[in-house]
N, CA, C and O atoms as a Tinker XYZ file with bonds, in Angstrom:
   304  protein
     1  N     -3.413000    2.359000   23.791000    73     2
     2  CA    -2.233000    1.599000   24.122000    64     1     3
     3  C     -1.931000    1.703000   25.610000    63     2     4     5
     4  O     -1.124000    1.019000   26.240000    81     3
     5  N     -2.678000    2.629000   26.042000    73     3     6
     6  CA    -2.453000    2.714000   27.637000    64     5     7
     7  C     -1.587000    3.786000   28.207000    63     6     8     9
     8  O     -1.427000    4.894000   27.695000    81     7
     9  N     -0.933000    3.274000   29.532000    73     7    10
    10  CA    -0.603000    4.545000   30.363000    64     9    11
    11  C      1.060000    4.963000   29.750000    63    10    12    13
    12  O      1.638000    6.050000   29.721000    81    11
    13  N      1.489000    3.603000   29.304000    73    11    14
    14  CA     3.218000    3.598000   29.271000    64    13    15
    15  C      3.308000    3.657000   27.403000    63    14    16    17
    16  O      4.004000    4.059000   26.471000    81    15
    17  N      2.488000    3.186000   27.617000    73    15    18
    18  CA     2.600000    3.233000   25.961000    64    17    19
    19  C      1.976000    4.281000   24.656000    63    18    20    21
    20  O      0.755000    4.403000   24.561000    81    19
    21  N      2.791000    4.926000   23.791000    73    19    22
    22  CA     1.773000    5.376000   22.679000    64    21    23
    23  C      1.945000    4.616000   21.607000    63    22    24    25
    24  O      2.942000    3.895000   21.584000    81    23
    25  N      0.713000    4.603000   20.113000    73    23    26
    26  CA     0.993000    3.975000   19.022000    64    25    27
    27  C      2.127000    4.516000   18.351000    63    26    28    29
    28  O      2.613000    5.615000   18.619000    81    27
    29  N      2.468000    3.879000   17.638000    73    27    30
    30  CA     3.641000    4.189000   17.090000    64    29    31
    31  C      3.584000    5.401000   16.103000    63    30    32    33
    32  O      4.678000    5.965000   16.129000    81    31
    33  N      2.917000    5.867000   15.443000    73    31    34
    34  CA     2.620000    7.019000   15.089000    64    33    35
    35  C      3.104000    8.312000   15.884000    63    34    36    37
    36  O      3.430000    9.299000   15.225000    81    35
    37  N      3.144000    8.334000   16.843000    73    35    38
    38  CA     3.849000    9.555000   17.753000    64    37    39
    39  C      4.937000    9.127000   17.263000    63    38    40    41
    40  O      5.442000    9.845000   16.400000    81    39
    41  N      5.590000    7.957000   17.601000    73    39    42
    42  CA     6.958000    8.259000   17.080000    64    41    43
    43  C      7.343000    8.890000   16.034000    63    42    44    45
    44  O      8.408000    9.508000   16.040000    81    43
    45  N      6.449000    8.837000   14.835000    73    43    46
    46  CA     6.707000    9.190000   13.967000    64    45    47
    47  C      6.621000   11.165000   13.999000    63    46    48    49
    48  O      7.195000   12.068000   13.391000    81    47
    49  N      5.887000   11.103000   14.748000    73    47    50
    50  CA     5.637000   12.815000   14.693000    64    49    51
    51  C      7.153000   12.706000   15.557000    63    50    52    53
    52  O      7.990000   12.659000   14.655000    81    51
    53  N      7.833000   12.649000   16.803000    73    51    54
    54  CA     9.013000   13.055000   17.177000    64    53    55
    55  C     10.157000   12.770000   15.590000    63    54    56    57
    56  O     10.975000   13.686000   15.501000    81    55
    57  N     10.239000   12.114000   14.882000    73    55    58
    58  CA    10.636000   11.922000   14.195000    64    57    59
    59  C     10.959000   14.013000   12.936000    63    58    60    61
    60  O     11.824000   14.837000   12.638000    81    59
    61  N      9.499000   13.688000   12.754000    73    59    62
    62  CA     9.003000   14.848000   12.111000    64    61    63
    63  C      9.527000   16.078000   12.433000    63    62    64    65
    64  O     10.063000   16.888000   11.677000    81    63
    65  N      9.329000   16.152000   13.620000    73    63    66
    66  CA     9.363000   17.461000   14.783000    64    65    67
    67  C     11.476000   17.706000   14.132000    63    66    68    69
    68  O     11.977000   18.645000   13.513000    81    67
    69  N     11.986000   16.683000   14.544000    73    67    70
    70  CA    12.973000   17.122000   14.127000    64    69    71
    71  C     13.587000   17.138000   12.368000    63    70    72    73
    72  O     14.653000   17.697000   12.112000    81    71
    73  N     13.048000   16.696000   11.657000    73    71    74
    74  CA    12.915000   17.062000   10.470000    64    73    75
    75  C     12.533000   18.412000   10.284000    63    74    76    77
    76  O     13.174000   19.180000    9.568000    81    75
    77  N     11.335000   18.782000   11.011000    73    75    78
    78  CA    10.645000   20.232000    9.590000    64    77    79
    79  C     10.548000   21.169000   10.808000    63    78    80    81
    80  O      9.682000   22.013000   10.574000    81    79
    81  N     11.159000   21.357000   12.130000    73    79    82
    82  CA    10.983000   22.161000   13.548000    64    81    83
    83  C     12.178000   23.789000   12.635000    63    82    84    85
    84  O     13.295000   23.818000   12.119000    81    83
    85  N     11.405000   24.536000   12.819000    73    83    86
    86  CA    12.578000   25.531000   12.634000    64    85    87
    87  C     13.091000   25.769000   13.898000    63    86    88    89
    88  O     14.074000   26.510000   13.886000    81    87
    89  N     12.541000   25.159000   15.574000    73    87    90
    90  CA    13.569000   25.046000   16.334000    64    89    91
    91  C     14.476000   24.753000   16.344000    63    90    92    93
    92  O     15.243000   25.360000   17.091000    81    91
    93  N     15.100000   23.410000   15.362000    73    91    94
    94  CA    16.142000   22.783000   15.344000    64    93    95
    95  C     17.404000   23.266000   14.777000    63    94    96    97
    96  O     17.276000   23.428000   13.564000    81    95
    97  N     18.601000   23.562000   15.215000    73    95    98
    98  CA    19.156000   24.177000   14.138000    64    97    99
    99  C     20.219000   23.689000   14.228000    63    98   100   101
   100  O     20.256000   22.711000   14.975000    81    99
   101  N     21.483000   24.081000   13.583000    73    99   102
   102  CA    22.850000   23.514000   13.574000    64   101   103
   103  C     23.284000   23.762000   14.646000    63   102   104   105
   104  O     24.481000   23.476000   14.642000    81   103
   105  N     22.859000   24.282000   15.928000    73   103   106
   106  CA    23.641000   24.127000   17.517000    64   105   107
   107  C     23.100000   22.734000   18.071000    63   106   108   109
   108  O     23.733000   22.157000   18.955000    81   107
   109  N     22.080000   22.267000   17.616000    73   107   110
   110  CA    21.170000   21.182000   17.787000    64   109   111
   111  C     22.197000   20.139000   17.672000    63   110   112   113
   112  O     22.472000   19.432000   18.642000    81   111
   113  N     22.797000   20.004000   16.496000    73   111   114
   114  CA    23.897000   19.095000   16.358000    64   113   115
   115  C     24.206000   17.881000   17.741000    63   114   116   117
   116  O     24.512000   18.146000   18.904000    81   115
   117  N     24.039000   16.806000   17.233000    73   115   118
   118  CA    23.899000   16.202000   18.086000    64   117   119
   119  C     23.702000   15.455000   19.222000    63   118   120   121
   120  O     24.245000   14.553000   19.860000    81   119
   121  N     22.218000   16.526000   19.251000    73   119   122
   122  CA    21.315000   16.094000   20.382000    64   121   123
   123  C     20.228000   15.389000   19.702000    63   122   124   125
   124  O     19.757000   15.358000   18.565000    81   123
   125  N     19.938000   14.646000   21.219000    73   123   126
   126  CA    18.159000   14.014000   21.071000    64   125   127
   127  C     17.529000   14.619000   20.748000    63   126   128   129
   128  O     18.024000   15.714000   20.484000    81   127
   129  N     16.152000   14.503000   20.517000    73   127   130
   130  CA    14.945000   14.668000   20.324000    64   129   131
   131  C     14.228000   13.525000   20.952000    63   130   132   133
   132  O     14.147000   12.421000   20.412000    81   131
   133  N     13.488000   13.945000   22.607000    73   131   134
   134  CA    12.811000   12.996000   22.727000    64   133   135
   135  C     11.426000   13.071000   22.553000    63   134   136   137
   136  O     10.940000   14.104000   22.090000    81   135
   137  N     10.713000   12.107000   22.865000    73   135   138
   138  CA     9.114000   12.397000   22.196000    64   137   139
   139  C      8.570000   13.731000   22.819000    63   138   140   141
   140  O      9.118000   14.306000   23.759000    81   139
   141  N      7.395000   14.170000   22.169000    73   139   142
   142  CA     6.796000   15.218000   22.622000    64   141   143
   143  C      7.975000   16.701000   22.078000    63   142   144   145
   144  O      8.056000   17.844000   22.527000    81   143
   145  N      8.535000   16.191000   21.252000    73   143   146
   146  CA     9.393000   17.556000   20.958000    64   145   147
   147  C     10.508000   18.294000   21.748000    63   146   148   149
   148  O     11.133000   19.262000   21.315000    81   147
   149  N     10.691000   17.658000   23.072000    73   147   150
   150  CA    12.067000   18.129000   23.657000    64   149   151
   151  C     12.968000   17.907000   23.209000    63   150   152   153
   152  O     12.910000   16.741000   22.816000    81   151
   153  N     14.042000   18.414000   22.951000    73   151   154
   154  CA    15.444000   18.640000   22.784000    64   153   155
   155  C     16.091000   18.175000   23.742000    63   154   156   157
   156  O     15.760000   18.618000   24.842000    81   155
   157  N     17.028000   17.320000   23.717000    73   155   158
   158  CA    18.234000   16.852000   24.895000    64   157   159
   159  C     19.332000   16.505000   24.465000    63   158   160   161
   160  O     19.539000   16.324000   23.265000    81   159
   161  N     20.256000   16.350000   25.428000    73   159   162
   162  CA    21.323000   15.593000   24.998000    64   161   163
   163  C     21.839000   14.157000   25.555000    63   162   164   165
   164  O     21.674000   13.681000   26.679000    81   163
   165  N     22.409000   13.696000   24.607000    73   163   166
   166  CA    22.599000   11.919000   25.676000    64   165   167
   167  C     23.207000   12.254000   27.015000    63   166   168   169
   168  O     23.829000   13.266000   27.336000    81   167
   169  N     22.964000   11.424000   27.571000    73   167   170
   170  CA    23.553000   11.466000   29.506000    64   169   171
   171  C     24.941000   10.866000   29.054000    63   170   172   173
   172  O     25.178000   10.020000   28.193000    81   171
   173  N     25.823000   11.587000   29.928000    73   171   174
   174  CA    27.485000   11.290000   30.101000    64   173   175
   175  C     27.635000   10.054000   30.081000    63   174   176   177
   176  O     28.489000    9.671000   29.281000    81   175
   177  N     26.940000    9.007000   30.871000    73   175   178
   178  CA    27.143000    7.571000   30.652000    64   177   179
   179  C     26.742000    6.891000   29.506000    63   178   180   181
   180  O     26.910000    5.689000   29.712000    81   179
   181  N     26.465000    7.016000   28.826000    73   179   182
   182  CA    25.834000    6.640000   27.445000    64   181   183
   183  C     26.999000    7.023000   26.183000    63   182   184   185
   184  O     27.099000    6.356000   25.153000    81   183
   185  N     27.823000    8.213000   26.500000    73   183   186
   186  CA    28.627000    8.985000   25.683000    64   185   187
   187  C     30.033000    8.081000   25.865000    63   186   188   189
   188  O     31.008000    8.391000   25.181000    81   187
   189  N     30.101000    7.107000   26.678000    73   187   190
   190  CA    31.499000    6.570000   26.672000    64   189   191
   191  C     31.469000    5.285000   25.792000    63   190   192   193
   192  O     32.519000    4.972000   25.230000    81   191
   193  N     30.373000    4.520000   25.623000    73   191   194
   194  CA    30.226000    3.689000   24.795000    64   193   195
   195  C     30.243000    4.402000   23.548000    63   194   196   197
   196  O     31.011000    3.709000   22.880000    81   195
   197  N     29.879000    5.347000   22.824000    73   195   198
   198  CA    29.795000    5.958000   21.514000    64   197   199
   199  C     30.838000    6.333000   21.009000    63   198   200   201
   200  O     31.030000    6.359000   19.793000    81   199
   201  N     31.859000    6.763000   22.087000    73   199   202
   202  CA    33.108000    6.746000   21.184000    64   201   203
   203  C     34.517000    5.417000   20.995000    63   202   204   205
   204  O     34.772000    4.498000   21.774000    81   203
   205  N     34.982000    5.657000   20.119000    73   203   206
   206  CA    36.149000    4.979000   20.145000    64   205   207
   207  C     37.143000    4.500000   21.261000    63   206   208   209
   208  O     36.975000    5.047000   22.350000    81   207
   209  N     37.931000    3.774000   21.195000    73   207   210
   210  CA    38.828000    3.296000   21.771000    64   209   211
   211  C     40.044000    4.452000   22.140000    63   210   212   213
   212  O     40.475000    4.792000   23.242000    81   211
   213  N     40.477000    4.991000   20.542000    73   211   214
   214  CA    41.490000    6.039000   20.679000    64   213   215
   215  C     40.774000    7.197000   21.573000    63   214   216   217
   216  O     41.484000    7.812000   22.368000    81   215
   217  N     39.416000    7.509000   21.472000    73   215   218
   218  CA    38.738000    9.003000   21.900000    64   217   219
   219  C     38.656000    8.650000   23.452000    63   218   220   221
   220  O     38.411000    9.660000   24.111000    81   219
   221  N     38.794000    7.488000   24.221000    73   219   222
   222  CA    38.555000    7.072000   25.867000    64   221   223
   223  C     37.372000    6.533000   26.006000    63   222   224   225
   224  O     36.739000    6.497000   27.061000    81   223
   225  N     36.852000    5.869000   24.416000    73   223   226
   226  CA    35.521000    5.516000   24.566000    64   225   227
   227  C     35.627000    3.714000   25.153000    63   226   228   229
   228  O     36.471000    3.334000   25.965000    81   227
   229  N     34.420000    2.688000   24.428000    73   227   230
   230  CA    34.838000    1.605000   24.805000    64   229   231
   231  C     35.102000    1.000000   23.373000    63   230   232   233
   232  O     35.871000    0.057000   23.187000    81   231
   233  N     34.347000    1.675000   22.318000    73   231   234
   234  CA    34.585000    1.028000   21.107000    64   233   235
   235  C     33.347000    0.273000   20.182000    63   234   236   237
   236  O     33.210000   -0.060000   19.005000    81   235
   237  N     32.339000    0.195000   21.741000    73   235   238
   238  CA    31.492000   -1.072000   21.318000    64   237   239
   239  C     30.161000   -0.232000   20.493000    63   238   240   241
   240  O     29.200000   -0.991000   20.363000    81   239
   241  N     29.927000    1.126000   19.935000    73   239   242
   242  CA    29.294000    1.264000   19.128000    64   241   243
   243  C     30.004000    1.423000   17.785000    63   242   244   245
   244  O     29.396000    1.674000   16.745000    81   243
   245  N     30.992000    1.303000   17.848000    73   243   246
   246  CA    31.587000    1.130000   16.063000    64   245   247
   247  C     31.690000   -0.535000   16.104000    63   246   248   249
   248  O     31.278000   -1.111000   15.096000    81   247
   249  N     32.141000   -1.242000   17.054000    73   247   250
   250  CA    31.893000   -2.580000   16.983000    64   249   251
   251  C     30.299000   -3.533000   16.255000    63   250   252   253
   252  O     30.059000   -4.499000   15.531000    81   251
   253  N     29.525000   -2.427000   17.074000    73   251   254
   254  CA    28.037000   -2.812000   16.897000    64   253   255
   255  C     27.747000   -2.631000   15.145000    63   254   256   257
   256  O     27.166000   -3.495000   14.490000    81   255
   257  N     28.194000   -1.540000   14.654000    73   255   258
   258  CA    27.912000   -0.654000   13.454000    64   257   259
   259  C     28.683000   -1.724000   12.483000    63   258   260   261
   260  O     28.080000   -2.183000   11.513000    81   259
   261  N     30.026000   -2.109000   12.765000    73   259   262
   262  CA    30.964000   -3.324000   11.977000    64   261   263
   263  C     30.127000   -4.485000   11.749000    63   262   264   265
   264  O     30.051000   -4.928000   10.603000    81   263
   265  N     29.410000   -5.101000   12.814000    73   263   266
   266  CA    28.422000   -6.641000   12.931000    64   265   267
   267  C     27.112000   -5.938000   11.869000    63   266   268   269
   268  O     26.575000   -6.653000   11.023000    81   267
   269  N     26.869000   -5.050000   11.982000    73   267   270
   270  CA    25.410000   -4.823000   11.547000    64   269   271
   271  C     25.621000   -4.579000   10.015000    63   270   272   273
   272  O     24.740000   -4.834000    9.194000    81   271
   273  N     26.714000   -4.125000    9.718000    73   271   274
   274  CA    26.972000   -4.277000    8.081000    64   273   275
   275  C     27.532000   -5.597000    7.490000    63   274   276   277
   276  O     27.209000   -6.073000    6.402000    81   275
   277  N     28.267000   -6.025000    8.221000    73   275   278
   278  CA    28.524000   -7.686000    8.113000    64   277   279
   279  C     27.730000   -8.580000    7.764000    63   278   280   281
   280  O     27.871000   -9.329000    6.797000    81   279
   281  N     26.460000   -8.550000    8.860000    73   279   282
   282  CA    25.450000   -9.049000    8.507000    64   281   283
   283  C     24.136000   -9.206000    7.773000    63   282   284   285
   284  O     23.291000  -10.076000    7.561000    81   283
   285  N     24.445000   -7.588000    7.411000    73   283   286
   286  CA    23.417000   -7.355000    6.259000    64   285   287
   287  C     23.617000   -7.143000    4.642000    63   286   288   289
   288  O     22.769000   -7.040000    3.756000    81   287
   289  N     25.184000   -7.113000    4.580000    73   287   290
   290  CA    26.051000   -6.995000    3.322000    64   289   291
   291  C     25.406000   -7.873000    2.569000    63   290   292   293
   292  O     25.436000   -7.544000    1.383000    81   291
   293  N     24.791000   -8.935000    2.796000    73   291   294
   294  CA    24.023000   -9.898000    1.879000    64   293   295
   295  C     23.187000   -9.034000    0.804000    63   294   296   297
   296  O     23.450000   -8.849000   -0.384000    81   295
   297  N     22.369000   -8.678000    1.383000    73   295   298
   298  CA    21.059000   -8.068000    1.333000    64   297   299
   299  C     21.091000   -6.644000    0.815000    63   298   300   301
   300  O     20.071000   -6.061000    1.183000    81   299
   301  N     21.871000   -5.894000    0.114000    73   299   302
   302  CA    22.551000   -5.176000   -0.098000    64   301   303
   303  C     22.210000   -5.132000   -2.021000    63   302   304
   304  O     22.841000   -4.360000   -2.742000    81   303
């Protein structure tokens, strides 16, 4: 797949890694996992969209989460 790219199968192992890692534990709590098995946490700018309106967020990932059940409630 080249220099930027892996098959999608790695993803699936980062996936894994945090499933069955006995690194991972309940301090882990809501961090990343990015590929290759690092541990992170989202960047501060990323964290203001995720919360609410009431929390000083912008709102627009519960907005996003509202459309995406809306639209799939069909199918359900």
């Amino acid at each position: 797949m080249g220099l930027m790219f892996k098959a999608p199968k790695y993803g699936a192992y980062s996936e894994l890694f945090g499933l069955l890692s006995p690194d991972i534990t309940a301090d882990n709590n809501g961090a990343l996992i990015y590929p290759w098995g690092r541990i992170g946490c989202i960047p501060d700018d990323i964290k203001v969209f995720l919360k609410i309106g009431q929390e000083g967020g912008t709102g627009l990932s519960k907005a996003f989460a509202d459309w995406c059940e809306r639209e799939t409630r069909q199918y359900k």
